[in-house]
C-alpha distance (Angstrom), angle and dihedral (degrees) to the residues before:
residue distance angle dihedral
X1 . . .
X2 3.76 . .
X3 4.12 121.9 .
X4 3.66 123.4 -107.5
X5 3.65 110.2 -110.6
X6 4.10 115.4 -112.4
X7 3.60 94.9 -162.1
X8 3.52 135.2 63.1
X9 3.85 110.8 -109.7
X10 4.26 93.9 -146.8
X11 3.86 85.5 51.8
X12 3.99 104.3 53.4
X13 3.81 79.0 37.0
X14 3.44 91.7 63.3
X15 3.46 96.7 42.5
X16 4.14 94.8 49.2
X17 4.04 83.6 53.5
X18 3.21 91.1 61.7
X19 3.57 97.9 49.0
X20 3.31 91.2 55.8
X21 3.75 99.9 46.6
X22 3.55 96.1 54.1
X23 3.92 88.4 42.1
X24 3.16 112.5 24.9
X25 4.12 128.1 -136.7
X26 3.57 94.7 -60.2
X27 3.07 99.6 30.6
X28 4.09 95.2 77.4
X29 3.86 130.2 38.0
X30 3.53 127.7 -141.2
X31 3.74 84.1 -98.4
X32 3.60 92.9 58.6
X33 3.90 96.4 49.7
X34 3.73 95.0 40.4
X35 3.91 90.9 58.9
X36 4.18 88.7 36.1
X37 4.30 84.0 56.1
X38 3.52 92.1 47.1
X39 3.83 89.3 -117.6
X40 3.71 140.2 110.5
X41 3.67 123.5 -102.1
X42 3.85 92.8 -111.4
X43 4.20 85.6 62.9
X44 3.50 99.5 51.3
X45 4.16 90.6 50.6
X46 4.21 87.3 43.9
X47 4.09 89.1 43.2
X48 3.97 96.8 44.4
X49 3.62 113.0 3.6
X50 3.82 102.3 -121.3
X51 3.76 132.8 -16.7
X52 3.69 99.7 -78.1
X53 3.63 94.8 52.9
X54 4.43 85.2 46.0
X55 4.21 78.7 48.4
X56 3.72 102.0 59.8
X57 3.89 85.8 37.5
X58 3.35 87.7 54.6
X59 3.95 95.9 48.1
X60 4.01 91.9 46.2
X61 4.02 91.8 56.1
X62 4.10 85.8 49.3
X63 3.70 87.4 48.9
X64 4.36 102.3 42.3
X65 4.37 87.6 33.9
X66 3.45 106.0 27.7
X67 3.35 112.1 23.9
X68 4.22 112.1 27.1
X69 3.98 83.7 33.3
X70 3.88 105.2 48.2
X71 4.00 117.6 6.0
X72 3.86 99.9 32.5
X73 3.77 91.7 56.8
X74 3.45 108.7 91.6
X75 3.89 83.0 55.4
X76 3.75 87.5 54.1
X77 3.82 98.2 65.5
X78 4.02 113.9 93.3
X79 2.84 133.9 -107.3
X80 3.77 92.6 36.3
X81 4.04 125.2 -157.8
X82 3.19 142.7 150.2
X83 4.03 102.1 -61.7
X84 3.82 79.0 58.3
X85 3.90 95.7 57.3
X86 3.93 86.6 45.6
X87 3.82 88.8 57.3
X88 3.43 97.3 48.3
X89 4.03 99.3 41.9
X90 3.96 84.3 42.3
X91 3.91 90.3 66.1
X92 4.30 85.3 68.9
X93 3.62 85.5 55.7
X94 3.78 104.0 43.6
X95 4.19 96.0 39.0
X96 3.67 107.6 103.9
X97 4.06 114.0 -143.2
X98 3.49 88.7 -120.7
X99 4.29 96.2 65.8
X100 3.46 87.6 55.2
X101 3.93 149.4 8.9
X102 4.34 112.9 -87.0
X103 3.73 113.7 -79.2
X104 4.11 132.3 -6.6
X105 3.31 115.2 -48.0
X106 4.05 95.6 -142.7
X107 4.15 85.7 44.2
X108 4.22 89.7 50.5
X109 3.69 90.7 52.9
X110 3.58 93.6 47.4
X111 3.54 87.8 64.2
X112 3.92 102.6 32.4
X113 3.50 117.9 111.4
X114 3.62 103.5 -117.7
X115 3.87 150.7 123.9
X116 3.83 88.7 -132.8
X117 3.85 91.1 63.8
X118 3.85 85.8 82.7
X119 3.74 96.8 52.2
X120 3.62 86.7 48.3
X121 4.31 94.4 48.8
X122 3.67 88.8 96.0
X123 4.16 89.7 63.2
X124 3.98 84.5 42.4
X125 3.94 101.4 54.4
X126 4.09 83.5 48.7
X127 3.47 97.4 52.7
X128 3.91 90.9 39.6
X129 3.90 96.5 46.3
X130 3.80 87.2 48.7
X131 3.73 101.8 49.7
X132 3.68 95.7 41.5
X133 3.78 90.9 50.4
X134 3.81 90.3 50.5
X135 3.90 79.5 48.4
X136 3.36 98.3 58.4
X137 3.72 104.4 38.7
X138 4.35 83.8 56.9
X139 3.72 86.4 51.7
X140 3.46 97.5 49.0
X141 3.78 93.0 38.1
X142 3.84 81.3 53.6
X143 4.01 101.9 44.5
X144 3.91 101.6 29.8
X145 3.94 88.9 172.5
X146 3.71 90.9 48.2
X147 4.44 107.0 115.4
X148 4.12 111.0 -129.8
X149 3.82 84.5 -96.1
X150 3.36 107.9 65.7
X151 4.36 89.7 34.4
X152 3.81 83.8 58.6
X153 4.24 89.7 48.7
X154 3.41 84.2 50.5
X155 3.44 101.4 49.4
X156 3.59 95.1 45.4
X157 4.01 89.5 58.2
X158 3.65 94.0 44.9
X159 3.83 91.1 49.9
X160 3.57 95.6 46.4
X161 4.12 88.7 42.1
X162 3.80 87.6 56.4
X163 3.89 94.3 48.9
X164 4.19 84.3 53.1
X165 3.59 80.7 56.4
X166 3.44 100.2 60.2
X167 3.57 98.9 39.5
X168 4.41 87.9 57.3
X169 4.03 77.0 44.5
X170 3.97 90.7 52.8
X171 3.97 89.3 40.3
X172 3.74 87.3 57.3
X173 3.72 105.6 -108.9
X174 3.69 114.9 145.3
X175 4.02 141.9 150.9
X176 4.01 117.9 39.5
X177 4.18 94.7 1.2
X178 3.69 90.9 59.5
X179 3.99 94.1 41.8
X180 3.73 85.3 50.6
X181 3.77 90.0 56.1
X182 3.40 93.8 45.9
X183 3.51 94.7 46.4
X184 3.91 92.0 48.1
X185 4.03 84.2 51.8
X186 3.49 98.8 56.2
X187 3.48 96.2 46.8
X188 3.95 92.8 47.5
X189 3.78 82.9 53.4
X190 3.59 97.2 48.9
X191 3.57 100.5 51.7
C-alpha cells in the first residue's frame, strides 16, 4: 500500500530549485534540501529517486515556470526586433538579488563542475535551441540584407555575450556595470 503524499509535489519542487540555484549541486546535500522542502529525507528519495534525478526536476520547473513563463517572454512576442532584445536583456539589469538567487540557474549549471550536468543536457539543449532561435529571428528581423553567415556570427556573439551576462549576474554585479553591458550589446548587435 503506498502513503498519500502530505505535501504538494510543485511546492517542495519549487523550494529544492531554489536550493540548488543559489547553491548549486554540490553545494547542498540531501539533508539540506529535505529540510529546505519541508520534507524528510525518506520523501525526497520516494518523490525523486536520489538527488540528481530531484536536480534535473528541479532545473525543468525553472525552465517551464521560470524561465519559458516569465524571462523568455519578451522574446515570445512576434514580430521580434530589437526593442524586444532590449526588454528581455533589460530584465538582468532591473532583477534585484534579493527576488531571486545570483545568475540563471540553467546558465550556472552549464558551467558547474559536475557529473549531473549531463543528466541535466537535455534541459540545456532546450533552453539553448530556444534562445538562440529567438536570437536569430531579432537579428534577422534587424539586418534583413544580412546572408545566413554573418546572422549565424552574430548570433553566436550575442549568445555567448548574454551567457557573460549572467555569469557578472551570478558574480553579483548589478546597477550601471550591467546597463553598460547591455548597452555595449545592443549596440554591437545593431551595427
Amino acid at each position: 500500500m503506498t502513503r498519500k503524499k502530505l505535501y504538494d509535489e510543485n511546492e517542495v519542487l519549487e523550494k529544492a530549485m531554489y536550493s540548488f540555484w543559489e547553491h548549486g549541486f554540490r553545494g547542498v546535500t540531501t539533508r539540506d534540501l529535505a529540510s529546505s522542502m519541508g520534507i524528510n529525507q525518506f520523501s525526497v528519495y520516494a518523490s525523486f529517486e536520489n538527488k540528481e534525478k530531484l536536480f534535473v526536476k528541479s532545473l525543468e520547473y525553472y525552465y517551464e515556470n521560470l524561465f519559458i513563463q516569465r524571462t523568455l517572454r519578451p522574446l515570445s512576442d512576434s514580430p521580434l526586433n530589437l526593442e524586444n532584445l532590449k526588454q528581455f536583456l533589460q530584465q538582468f539589469v532591473d532583477t534585484s538579488e534579493t527576488d531571486y538567487p545570483l545568475g540563471c540557474f540553467i546558465c550556472n549549471t552549464m558551467i558547474e563542475d559536475s557529473s549531473v550536468r549531463d543528466q541535466a543536457d537535455e534541459v540545456i539543449q532546450r533552453y539553448t535551441n530556444i534562445v538562440k532561435e529567438a536570437f536569430q529571428t531579432v537579428i534577422r528581423s534587424s539586418h534583413p540584407e544580412a546572408d545566413d553567415a554573418l546572422i549565424q556570427k552574430k548570433t553566436g556573439f550575442l549568445f555567448g555575450s548574454f551567457l557573460g551576462l549572467t555569469m557578472l549576474k551570478r558574480m553579483g554585479a548589478n546597477g550601471n556595470p550591467i546597463q553598460n553591458y547591455v548597452n555595449e550589446l545592443l549596440a554591437a548587435i545593431s551595427n
